[in-house]
C-alpha positions, 0 to 999 in steps of 0.5 A: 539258268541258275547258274546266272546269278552268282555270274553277274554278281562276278560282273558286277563285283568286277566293277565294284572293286577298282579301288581294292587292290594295288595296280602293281598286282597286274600281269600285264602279259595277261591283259595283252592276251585278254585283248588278243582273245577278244581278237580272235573270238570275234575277229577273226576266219581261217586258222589261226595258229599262224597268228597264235605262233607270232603271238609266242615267238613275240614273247621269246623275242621281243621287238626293239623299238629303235629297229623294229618297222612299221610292219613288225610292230602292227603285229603287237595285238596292242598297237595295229598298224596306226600306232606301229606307224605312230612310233615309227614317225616319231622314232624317225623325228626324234631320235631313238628310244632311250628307254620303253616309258619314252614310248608314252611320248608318241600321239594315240599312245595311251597308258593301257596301250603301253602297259598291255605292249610292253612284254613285247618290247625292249630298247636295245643296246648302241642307243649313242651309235645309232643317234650319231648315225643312221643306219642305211641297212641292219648290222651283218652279225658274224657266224661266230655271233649268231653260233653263240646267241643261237636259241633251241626251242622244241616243242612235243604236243599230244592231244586225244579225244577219249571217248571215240566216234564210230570211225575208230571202230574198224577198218571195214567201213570206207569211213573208217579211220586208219589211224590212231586217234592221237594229234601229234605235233612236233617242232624244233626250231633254233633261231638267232633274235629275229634274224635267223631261223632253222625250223621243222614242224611235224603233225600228225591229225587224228585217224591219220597213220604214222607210216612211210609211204613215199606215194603219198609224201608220208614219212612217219608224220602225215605232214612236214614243214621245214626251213632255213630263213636270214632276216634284215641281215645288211641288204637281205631283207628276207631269204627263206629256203623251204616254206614260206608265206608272202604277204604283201599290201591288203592281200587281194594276191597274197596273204597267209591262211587267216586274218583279222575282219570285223570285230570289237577293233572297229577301226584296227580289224580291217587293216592290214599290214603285210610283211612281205616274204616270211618264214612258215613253220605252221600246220595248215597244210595248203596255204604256203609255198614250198621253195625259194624266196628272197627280198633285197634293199636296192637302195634304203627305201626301194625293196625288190621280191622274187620267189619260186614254189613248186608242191602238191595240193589236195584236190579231187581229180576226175578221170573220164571213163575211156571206154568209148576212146575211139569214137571219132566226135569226141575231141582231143583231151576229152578223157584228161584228168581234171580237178574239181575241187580243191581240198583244204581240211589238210586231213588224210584219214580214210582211205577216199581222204588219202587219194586226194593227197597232194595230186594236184602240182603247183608250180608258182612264180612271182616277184614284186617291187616296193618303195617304202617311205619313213620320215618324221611326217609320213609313214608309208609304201607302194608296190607292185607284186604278180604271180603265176601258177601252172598246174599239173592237172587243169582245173575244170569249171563247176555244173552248177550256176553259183560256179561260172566263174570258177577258176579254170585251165592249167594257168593261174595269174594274178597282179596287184599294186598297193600303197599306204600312207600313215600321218598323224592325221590319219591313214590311207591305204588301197589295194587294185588287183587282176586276176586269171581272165580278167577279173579285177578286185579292188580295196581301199580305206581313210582312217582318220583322228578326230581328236578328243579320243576319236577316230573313223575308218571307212573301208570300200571293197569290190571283188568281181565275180570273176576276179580269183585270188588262190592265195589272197585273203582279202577283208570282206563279209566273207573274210576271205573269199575276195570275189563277187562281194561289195561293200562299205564298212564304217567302223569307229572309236571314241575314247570319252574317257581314259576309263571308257571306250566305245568301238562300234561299226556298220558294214552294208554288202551286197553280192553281185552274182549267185551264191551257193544255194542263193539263186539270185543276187543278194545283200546283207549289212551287219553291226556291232556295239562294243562298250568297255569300261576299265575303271583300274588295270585290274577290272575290265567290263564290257557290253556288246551286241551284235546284228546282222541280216542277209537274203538267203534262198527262200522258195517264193509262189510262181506265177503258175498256181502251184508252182514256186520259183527260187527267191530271197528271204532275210534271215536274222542272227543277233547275239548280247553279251556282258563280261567281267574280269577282276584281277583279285590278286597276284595270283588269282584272276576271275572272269564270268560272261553271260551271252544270249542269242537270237535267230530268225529264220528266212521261214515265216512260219519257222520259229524264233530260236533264241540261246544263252551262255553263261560261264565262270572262268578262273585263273589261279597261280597256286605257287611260283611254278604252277598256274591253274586254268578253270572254266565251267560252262552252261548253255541252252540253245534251241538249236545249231543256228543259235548256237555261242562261241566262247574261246578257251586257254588251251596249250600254248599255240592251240586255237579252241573255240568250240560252238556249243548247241543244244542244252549241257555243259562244258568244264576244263582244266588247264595246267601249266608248270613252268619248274625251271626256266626255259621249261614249260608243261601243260595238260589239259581235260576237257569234257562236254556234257548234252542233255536230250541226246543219244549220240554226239556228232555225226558221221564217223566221228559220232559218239554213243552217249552223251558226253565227250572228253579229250585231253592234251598235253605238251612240254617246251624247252627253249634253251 
């Protein structure tokens, strides 16, 4: 590509050019969102706008070192859970933080850690009080306190493609889309610091209808999410009327609806570090429970959970025909209704889409105990938690043989227990579970310090067959998933220098039993070279390659001449890709990346398909109130099994990674005003272009030509 040249020269000038500008320059809440990127663009499966969320409630209110634990400050992109813990030992050693460069005093911390943590982070007032005395649980603020720190944040988002698929195009076809084409997402939220929260969130997804209709739970908005939560406040650790989320251990159980897996944190990605019961206000639409839940301190290390939920899920129901209801050799229930798919896309826009909503009641409960152990030497906890749902509507088993282990019946159970310890040595963690007829999973994991900038995590996992975990997210090759898979992942890091890290791992799995459209068991393995120098806080460069190769299904000779029987072939996807970033000034950012590809196919006889990206990105802050986000991208692939990723700035709390394929272009703008404090504006175009193509899509959502545009826009107000 031609466009290569200029980008490489940014790559290579951002190396070049360590020495030209003063290091007070940098904005350090863009070095943090840089790393979080990179996070989430290799790292990470499911939605993630629940972790896009912490990420902005973090900025609004920031953690304080003196109160914060382990588990709160392992959701800081910069720290994870080994350094979390590493402050928390060193707090309780010690004695409180007197001021945030104290921070630097804590083992592992380095400068760039510091610096990249800091916008979230402050020290709070009464530092004598709590070195006088130790606080067996958090301060009760009074009613007249919280009415008068009371914060309001609101938060109105449209977004729409301009050019419009097939399925806008009338209500005659059963694809046809009965809605406007419009995303609409609306959220109110007030809170008190971290401890109290009273929040609705509302959405509205392209092609759905902005109606009433109280059969299908539509008022206005096609989903609603709200709740009323008290934080540490005394002995309440957690208590959340309306939606909530549990996370509890490495979440074979219970788990939010995404996670971090295998990416360029090689030893900080598979971790986990559960926070317990916490309040939802996200937009994925199946994966939180809806009613009561609460988490008390029975004594200062002993916390005892019980929560309860009842809602509907989308789910495809099949009602037998019932014209034969008197034939004597049928048997009792023969012609219930049963589910046979859950359905978990959250869209209700055609008319076949809006019979699945919420037609499958689930009624949960479940409660947990955990010890929590915090000293100047060791950081840690155990636990056990267990929940059981009872459905509406059975759960029927599958027809094909990949789903003989399916979830079925009107009965789901599910209990784990956990434990974790962290030291500055190193950490272990492990996490045993059971599930609905027995099946078990299992995880557990060492991380240790080497020394000299060292460190190794070693991850062992296995998910039986028939072990299922509705509402678990376990780690694992299919983040995720959590049944019949077992592996070992051997991540590690070495710092050689303050200027240089290398983060790289292998993960080798197998699965037991048959997948869909795999008929027989198979294996994989996977890995990952991430190199990345940082000559100053402004200029960042990194290099990294990526492999992995798995059996697929492969039709194979039998032993009848003629005949072929089911059998197992590799397939091979591999991607290179070099990044720089300069921080030119205080108001200007240049970013420039250049990504190939390369797919084998199982097929001997299919050929090699190989991509390539490359892109310009800038950020530029034209005046005190106005920021300006830019990005040009050209990419030529072979096809869709080589196609790239690149992950986009969009409105605050939106994830855009789109998968590029084919040959074209891509361009946006971002801009964000911020003219008075507490007030934040943003607008986005976007516009792809293909060559080579008539039509872009498929479906209803195909589009005549060959471009495709969309456009954003939002306002925040916090006062």
């Amino acid at each position: 590509m031609r466009g290569l040249a200029p980008v490489v020269g940014w790559v290579l000038l951002a190396t070049s050019a360590a020495a030209q500008v003063p290091a007070d320059t940098v904005d350090t809440s863009t070095e943090t969102e840089a790393r979080f990127e990179a996070l989430v663009e290799d790292d990470l499966s499911g939605d993630p706008t629940e972790l896009l969320e912490l990420l902005a409630s973090l900025r609004d209110d920031p953690l304080d070192v003196n109160e914060a634990t382990a588990e709160e400050l392992a959701q800081v992109p910069a720290l994870g859970a080994a350094l979390g813990a590493a402050v928390v030992r060193y707090r309780e050693a010690n004695g409180p933080f007197t001021s945030l460069p104290g921070l630097r005093q804590v083992p592992g911390l380095t400068a760039d850690v510091f610096l990249d943590a800091r916008p979230y982070l402050f020290v709070g007032p009464n530092i004598e009080a709590r070195t006088a005395a130790v606080q067996r649980f958090p301060d009760i603020p009074s009613l007249a306190t919280v009415l008068d720190g009371m914060r309001l944040t609101g938060i109105q988002r449209v977004q729409r493609r301009l050019d419009l698929g097939v399925g806008y195009q009338g209500p005659d076809s059963l694809r046809a889309y009965l809605g406007s084409p419009e995303r609409i997402y609306t959220r109110v939220q007030a809170t008190y610091k971290r401890q109290v929260s009273v929040n609705v969130t509302l959405e509205k997804d392209p092609g759905e209808a902005f109606r009433f209709d109280g059969g299908t739970n539509t008022y206005g908005y096609d989903y609603q999410s709200a709740h009323v939560a008290l934080l540490d406040v005394g002995r309440i650790d957690a208590l959340v009327l309306g939606d909530y989320s549990a996370q509890f251990g490495q979440g074979l159980a219970l788990w939010r609806a995404s996670g971090f897996g295998k990416g360029p944190d090689a030893v900080g990605g598979p971790l986990r570090s559960g926070r317990g019961i916490r309040p939802y206000g996200s937009v994925d639409e199946n994966n939180f429970f809806r009613g009561a839940a609460l988490t008390v301190g029975v004594t200062p290390g002993l916390y005892v959970s019980a929560f309860a939920s009842r809602r509907a899920l989308d789910a495809s129901v099949f009602t037998p025909d019932t014209t034969d209801l008197g034939d004597p050799d049928l048997p009792p229930g023969a012609f219930d209704a049963v589910v046979t798919s859950l359905n978990a896309d959250g869209l209700h826009r055609t008319d076949r889409e809006l019979a699945r909503k919420d037609v499958l009641d689930e009624t949960l409960v479940g409660g947990g105990a955990e010890y929590r152990v915090s000293n100047g030497s060791v950081e840690g906890r155990a636990g056990v938690v267990a929940t059981r749902s009872t459905f509406g509507t059975p759960l029927a088993p599958g027809t094909r043989p990949d789903e003989l282990f399916d979830l079925t019946g009107d009965q789901a159970t599910v209990v784990s227990a956990y434990a974790d310890a962290k030291t500055q040595a190193g950490l272990a963690f492990g996490e045993v579970a059971r599930g609905e007829g027995g099946g078990i999973g299992a995880v557990g994991g060492v991380g240790i310090d080497l020394g000299g900038g060292a460190d190794l995590l070693v991850v062992g996992r296995s998910y039986a067959p028939d072990f299922t975990s509705l509402h678990g997210y376990a780690f694992g090759e299919r983040n995720g998933v959590g049944r019949n898979e077992r592996g070992v992942y051997v991540g590690a890091r070495v710092k050689p220098s303050r200027a240089w890290t290398v983060n790289a791992y292998l993960d080798q799995y197998r699965f037991p039993f048959l997948r869909f459209n795999v008929p027989r068991p198979s294996r994989g393995r996977e890995a990952l070279l991430h190199v990345e120098h940082r000559p100053a806080r402004f200029a960042r460069v990194y290099l990294q390659a990526r492999t992995e190769t798995r059996e697929v299904s492969s039709d194979v000779d039998g032993v009848v001449p003629g005949s072929v029987v089911g059998g197992l072939a590799e397939q091979t996807r591999q991607t290179l890709r070099l990044q720089g970033e300069w921080d030119a000034s205080r108001e200007v950012r240049l970013r420039a990346r250049v990504e190939g590809s390369r797919y084998v196919d199982p097929d001997p006889a299919a050929a090699v398909q190989t991509g390539s990206l490359v892109y310009q990105d800038v950020r530029w802050q034209l005046v005190r109130w106005l920021r300006a986000d830019a990005r040009l991208t050209l990419f030529d692939t072979d096809g869709y099994d080589a196609r790239l990723y690149a992950f986009e700035n969009d409105l605050t709390g939106v994830f855009a990674i789109p998968a590029l394929s084919g040959r074209g272009a891509r361009g946006y703008v971002l801009l964000t005003a911020r003219p008075t404090d507490g007030v934040t504006a943003q607008l986005k175009l976007a516009t792809t272009w293909l060559r080579r193509v008539n039509r872009i899509g498929s479906g209803a959502n195909a589009v005549e030509g060959q471009r495709v545009s969309e456009v954003g826009a939002q306002v925040r107000v916090r006062i």
